[in-house]
N, C-alpha and C positions, 0 to 999 in steps of 0.2 A: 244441717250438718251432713258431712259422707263419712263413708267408713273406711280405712285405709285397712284392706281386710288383714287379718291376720294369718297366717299358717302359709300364706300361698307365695312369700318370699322369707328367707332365711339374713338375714342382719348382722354378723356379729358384733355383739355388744349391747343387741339393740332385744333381738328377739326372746321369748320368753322360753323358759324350757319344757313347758307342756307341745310348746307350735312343732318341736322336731318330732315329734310321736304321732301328730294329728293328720287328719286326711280331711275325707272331701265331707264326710258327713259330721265334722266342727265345721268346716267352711261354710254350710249350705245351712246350720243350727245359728251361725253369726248373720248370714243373709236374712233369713226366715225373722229373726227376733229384729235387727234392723227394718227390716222390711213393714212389718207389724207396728214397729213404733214410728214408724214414719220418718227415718233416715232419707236424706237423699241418693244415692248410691253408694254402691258396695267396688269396691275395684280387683287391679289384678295389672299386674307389672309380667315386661316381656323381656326374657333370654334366651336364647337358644341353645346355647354353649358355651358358659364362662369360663375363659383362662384360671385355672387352680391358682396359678403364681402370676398374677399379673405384672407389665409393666412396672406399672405404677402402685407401689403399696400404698398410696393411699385411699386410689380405685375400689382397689380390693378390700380393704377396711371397709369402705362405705357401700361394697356392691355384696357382700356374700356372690354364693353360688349354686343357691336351692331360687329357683322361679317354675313356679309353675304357669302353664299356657295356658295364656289367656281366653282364646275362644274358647278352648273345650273348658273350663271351669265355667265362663261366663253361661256356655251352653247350658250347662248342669243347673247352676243357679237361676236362671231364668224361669225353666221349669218349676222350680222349689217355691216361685216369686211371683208377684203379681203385680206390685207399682213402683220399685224400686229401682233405681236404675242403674243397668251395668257396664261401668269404665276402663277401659284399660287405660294403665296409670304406669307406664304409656308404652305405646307402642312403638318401637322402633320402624320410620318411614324406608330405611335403606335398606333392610331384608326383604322387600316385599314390592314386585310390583303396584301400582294404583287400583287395577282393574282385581289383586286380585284380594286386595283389602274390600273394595266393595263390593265383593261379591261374599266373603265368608263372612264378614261382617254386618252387611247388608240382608241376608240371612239370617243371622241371628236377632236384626232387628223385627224381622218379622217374627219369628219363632216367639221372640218377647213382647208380641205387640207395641214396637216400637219404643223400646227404653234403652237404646245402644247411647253411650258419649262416647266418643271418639278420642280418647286420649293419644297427642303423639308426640314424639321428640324425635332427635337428631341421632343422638344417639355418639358413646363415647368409647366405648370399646373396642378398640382398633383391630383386636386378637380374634375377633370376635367376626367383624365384617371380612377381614382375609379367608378366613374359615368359610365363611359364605360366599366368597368370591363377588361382595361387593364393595364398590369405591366409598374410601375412605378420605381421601383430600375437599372432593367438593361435596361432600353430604348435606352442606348445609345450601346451597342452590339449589341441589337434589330435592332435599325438605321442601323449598318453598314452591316447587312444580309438581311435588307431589299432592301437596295440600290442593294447590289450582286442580288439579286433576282429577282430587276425590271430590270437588266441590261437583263437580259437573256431574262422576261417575254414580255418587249417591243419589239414590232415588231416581236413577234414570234407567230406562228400559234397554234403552238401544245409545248409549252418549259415546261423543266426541270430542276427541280434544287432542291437538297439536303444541307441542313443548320442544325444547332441547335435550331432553332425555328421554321423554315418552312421549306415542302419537296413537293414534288407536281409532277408529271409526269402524262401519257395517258391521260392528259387533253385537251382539244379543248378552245382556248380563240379566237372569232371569233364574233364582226371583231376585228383588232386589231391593233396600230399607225402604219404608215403611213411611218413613219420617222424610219428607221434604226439605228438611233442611237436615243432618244429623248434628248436634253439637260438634264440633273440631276446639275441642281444649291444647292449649299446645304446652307441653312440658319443658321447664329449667328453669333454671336462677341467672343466665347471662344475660347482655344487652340485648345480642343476635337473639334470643328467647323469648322474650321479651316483644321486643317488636315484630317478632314475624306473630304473634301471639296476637297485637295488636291491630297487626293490618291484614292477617289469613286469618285468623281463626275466632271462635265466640268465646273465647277463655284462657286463662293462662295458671298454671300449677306449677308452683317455681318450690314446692315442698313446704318443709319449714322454714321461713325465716320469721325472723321479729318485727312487731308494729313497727319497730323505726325503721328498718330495711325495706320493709313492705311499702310503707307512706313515700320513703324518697322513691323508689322504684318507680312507685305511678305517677308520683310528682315529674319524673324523668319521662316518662311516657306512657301518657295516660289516652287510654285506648278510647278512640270514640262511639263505638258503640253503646245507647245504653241500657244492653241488657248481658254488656259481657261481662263474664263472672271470672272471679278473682277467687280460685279454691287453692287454699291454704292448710296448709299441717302447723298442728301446735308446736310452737321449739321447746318444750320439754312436755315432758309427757304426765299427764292428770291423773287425779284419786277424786272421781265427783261423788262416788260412797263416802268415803270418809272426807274430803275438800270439797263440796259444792261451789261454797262463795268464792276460791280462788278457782276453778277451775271456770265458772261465769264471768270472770274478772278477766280470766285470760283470753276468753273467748271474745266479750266483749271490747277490749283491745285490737285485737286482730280485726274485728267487723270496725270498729272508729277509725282503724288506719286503710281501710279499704276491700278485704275482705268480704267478700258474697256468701262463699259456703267454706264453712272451716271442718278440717278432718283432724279433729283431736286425736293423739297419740295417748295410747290410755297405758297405764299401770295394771297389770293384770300377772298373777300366777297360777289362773286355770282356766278352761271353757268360761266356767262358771261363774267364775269372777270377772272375768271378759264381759260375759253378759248382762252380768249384775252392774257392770259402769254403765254399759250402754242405756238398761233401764235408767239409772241415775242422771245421767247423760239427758235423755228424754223429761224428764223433772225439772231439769232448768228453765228458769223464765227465758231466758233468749231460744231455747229450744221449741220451747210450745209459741214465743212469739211466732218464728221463722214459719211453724207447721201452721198456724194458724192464715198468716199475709198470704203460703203459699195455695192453702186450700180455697182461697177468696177470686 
């Protein structure tokens, strides 16, 4: 299981009311207890600048406009942490050149001996990419040269690579990850998401949806590698203090319709009780199964 952290994005509807108050040392107490129980990574979602009045009210319903940054939180937590792994959940590919994701990123894999996942998406915030003065029409070609691009750029001292949008050689990126291969998990719920998920990257994060969404999904395209992971969010959100057996129920749902690592969406009104699920959380048989297959 991952932790879809809490505090470090604002939700409305969703978010609890202790997370507006909190800061970095709840953030780095939810890492550290994760971390200790043997969660698989802790994450951290990327904005820059969100429209107050979007577009699109339904964007805005579903995006808030509290994100905190990803590197430097992930930075912080790294420190704090010692085998847990840290995601960004996800990073927008069109704010950013290639070279210069794997270098900041790449960095921090080293700085965590090597426990960076590369969370990325496409990205949908139109208000958002104007403001940065990047292209908004073909983001999604953009993505999949970016993805070819960091494949190369990670882990590599001196890389090269020739694209439509980016080209790059006799460059020195230094230091640089750690990890030979770095996961590339690719963020959404559409088809395009989906399959660039499939055929770039070792993973796909399509959020919540439900075993039955989830099961046709893969049934629609089902990725061939087999070690790529399928991390999912619960669609409604758990009590494993007080609901153990349905929240193992629901978990084990999600893992039969395809599911690899699921990031439960917990019921929580403080730190404490934040904490107290994730202990709980940890007490599940499919919990202790997962830590047990993983440490083998």
């Amino acid at each position: 299981m991952g932790i879809s952290t809490p505090v470090v994005l604002e939700i409305p509807g969703r978010s609890a009311e202790w997370e507006s108050e909190a800061g970095i040392e709840e953030i780095a107490c939810v890492a550290e207890v994760g971390d200790r129980l043997g969660f698989d990574h802790v994450t951290c979602s990327e904005h820059i600048a969100v429209a107050e009045h979007s577009e699109s009210a339904m964007l805005k319903g579903a995006r808030g406009t509290r994100y905190w940054d990803p590197l430097a939180t992930l930075s912080y937590l790294a420190a704090r942490t010692t085998r847990i792994r840290l995601c960004t959940s996800v990073l927008v590919l069109g704010y950013h050149h290639p070279l210069a994701i794997a270098k900041r990123y790449g960095t921090l894999d080293r700085i965590s001996g090597g426990r960076v996942v590369l969370g990325v998406g496409v990205g949908t915030a139109r208000e958002e990419f104007e403001m940065l003065g990047a292209p908004f029409t073909d983001r999604g070609r953009r993505a999949d040269e970016a993805i070819a691009a960091l494949r190369v750029a990670l882990g590599q001292r001196a890389p090269e690579f020739t694209g439509q949008y980016v080209q790059f050689s006799g460059l020195v990126v230094d230091p640089h990850a750690v990890q030979r291969r770095m996961p590339i998990w690719v963020g959404g719920v559409s088809d395009a998401a989906l399959r660039r998920a499939a055929m770039l990257g070792d993973g796909w994060m399509p959020a919540a949806v439900t075993a039955e969404q989830l099961r046709a999904r893969l049934k629609e395209c089902a990725p061939a590698a087999p070690d790529f992971e399928v991390v999912v969010g619960t669609p409604e959100p758990l009590d494993p203090v007080a609901a153990p057996d349905h929240a193992e129920q629901v978990i084990g749902v999600l893992s039969a319709a395809g599911a690899t690592i699921v990031q439960p969406r917990l019921r929580h009104r403080s730190l404490t009780h934040y904490l107290e699920q994730l202990e709980a959380l940890s007490r599940l048989t499919c919990f202790e199964t997962a830590v047990t297959d993983q440490s083998q």
